[in-house]
PLY file of the C-alpha trace (Angstrom):
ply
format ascii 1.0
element vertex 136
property float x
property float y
property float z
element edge 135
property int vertex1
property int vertex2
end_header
-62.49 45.49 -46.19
-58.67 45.87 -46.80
-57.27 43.82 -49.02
-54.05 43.16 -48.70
-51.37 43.08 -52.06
-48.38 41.41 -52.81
-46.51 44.28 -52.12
-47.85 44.61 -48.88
-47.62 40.84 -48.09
-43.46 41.49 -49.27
-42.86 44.78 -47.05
-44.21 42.98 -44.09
-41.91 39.67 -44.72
-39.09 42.41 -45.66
-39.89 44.38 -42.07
-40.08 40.82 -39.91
-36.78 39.81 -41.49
-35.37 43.06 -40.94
-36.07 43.54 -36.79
-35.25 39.85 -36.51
-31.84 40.39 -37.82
-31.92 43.59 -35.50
-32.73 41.21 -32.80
-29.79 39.00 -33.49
-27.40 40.86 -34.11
-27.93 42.74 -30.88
-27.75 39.29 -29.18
-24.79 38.14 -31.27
-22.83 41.62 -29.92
-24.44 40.95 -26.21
-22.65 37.36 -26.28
-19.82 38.49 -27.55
-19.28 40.95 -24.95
-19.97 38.29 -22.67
-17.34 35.81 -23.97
-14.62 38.58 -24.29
-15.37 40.03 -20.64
-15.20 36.09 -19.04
-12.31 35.64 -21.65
-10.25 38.51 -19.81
-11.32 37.44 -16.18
-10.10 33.86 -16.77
-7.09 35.49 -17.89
-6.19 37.71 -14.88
-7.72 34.41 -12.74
-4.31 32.26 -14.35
-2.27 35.51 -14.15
-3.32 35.87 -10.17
-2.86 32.20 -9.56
0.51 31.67 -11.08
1.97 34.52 -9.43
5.50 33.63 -8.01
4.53 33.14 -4.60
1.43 30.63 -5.49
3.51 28.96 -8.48
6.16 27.72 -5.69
3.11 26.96 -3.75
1.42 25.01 -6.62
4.15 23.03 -7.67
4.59 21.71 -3.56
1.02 21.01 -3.56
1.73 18.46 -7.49
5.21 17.32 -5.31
2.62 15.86 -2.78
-0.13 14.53 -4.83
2.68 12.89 -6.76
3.78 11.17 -3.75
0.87 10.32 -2.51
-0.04 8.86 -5.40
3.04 6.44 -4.88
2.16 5.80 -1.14
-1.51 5.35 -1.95
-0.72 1.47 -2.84
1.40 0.89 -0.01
-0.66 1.86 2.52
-4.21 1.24 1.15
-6.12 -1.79 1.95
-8.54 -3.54 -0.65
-12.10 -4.31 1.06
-11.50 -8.31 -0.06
-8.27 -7.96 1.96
-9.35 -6.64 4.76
-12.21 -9.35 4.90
-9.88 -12.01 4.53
-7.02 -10.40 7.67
-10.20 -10.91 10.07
-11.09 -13.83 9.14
-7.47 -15.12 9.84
-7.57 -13.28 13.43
-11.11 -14.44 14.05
-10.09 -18.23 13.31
-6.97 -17.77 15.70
-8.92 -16.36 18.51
-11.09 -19.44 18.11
-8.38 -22.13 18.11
-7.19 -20.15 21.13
-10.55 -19.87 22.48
-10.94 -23.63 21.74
-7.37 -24.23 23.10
-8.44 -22.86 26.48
-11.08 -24.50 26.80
-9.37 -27.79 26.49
-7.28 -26.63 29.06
-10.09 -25.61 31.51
-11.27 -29.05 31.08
-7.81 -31.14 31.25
-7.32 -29.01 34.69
-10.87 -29.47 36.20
-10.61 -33.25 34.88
-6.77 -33.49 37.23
-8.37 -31.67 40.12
-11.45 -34.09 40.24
-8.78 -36.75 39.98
-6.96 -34.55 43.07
-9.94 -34.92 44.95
-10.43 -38.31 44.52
-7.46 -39.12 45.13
-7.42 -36.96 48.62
-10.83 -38.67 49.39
-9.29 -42.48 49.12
-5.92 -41.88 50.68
-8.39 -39.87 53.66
-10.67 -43.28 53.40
-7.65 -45.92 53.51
-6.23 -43.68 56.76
-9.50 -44.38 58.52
-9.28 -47.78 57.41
-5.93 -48.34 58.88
-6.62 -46.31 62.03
-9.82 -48.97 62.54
-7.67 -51.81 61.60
-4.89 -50.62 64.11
-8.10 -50.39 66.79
-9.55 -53.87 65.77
-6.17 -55.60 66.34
-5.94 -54.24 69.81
0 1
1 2
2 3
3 4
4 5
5 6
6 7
7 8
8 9
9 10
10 11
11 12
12 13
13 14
14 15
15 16
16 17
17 18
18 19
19 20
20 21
21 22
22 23
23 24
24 25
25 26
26 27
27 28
28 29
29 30
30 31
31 32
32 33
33 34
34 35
35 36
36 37
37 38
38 39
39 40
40 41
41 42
42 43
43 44
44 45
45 46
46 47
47 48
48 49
49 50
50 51
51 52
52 53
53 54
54 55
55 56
56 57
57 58
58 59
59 60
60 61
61 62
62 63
63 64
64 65
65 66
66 67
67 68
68 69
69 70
70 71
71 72
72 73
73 74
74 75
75 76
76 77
77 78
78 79
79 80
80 81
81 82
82 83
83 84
84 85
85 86
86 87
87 88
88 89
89 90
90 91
91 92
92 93
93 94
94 95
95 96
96 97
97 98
98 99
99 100
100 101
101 102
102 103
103 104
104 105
105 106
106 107
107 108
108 109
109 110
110 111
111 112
112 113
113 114
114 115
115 116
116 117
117 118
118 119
119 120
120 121
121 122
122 123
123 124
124 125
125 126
126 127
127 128
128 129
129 130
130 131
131 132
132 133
133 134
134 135
């Protein structure tokens, strides 16, 4: 059976301390190379996109946004808005609607009153005409 001493129990603890800092400082060095390489492409990434001809380019493209920005209010319509514009057009079609139909009726009620009118002057004629033959 091995026992094991306090000396043994320490150079173990010693040895597991020593590969885990191994371990993290090889990590620590990996990151950092990481970091400095993304640093550097970031760099030539603003270097490439502020070059003269995409600066002028840029700035055009911030001149627009800008002015869209002031249009945007101008020219956009709220939803509530909008709701409420077709529910002013949809209550004027229906008065005209309405309107017409009023007028549909006055006309059909004046060409009844034609007819009639047609019909009893047609009547009295035959009444005169038979009057005219009775008196003979």
């Amino acid at each position: 059976m091995v026992t094991l001493q306090w000396i043994h129990i320490t150079f173990i603890a010693g040895l597991v301390i020593a590969w885990t800092g191994f371990f993290l400082g090889i990590v620590r060095m990996l990151l950092s190379r990481v970091i400095r390489d993304l640093d550097a492409r970031m760099e030539q990434l603003a270097q490439a996109a502020c070059s003269p001809s995409n600066c002028a380019e840029l700035k055009r493209v911030a001149s627009d946004l800008t002015q869209l920005r002031v249009e945007l209010p101008v020219a956009y319509v709220r939803r509530e808005d909008s709701f409420r514009e077709n529910a002013v057009v949809l209550a004027r079609l229906d008065a005209l609607a309405t309107a017409q139909q009023q007028f549909v009726l006055r006309e059909d009620h004046i060409r009844s009153e034609t007819v009639m009118h047609a019909k009893m002057d047609a009547l009295a004629e035959r009444i005169e005409r038979l009057m005219e033959v009775v008196r003979k």
